[in-house]
C-alpha positions in Angstrom: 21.4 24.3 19.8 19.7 22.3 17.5 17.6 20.9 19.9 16.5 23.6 21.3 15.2 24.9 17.4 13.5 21.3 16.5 11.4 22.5 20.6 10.4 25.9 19.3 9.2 24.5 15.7 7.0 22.0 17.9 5.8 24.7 20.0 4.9 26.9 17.4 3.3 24.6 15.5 1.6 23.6 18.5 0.4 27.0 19.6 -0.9 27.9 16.0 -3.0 24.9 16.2 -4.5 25.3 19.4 -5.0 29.0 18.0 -7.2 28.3 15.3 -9.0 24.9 17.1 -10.2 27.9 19.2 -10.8 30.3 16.6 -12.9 27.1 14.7 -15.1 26.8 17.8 -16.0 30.6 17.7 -16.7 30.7 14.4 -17.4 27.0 12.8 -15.3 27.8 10.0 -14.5 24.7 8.0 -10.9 26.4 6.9 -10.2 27.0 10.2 -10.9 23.1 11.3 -8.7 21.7 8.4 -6.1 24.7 9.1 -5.8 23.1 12.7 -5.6 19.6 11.6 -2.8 20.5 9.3 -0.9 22.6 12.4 -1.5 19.4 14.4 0.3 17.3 12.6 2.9 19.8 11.7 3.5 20.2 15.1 3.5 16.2 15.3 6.3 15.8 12.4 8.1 18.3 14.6 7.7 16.3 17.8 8.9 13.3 15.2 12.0 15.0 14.4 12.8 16.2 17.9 12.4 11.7 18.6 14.5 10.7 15.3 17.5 13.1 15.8 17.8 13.6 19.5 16.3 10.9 21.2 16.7 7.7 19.5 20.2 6.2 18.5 21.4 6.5 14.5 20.1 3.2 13.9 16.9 4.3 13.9 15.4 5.7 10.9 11.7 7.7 11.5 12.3 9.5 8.0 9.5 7.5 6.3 7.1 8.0 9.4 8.0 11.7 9.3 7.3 12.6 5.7 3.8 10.2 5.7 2.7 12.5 8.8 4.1 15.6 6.8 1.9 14.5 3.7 -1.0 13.5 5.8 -0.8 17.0 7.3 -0.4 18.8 3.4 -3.1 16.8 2.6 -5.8 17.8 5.1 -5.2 21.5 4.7 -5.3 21.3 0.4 -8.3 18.9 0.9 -9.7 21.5 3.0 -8.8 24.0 0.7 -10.7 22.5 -2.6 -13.6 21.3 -0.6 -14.0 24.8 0.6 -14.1 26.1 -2.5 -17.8 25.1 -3.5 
């Protein structure tokens, strides 16, 4: 069951991206381009999570990978967020 939840996250996070990647191409709106980069890699860190806890055996450890694509994704979207606000 809790592979089937760690899918639907991915998914999500994948639909909301492609969502507003869409949305930024009607519009050009900067938010909405850093908005999508952060739902990218969200969906990413999901897809990471889906590899680390189903996939691979427990010898292998993608917690570190996870979290630096998890902060790489906060990152973009408060980046985005202060840049935008000028």
């Amino acid at each position: 069951m809790a592979e089937l939840v760690y899918l639907l996250c991915m998914a999500t996070s994948a639909v909301a991206a492609a969502l507003l990647i869409r949305s930024y191409l009607a519009s050009r709106s900067r938010l909405l381009l850093w908005s999508s980069l952060c739902f990218v890699g969200l969906a990413l860190n999901n897809a990471l999570l889906f590899v680390d806890l189903v996939l691979t055996p427990a010898a292998v450890d993608l917690t570190v990978a996870r979290g630096l694509v998890a902060l790489g994704a906060m990152g973009l979207l408060i980046f985005g967020l202060i840049r935008d606000v000028h």
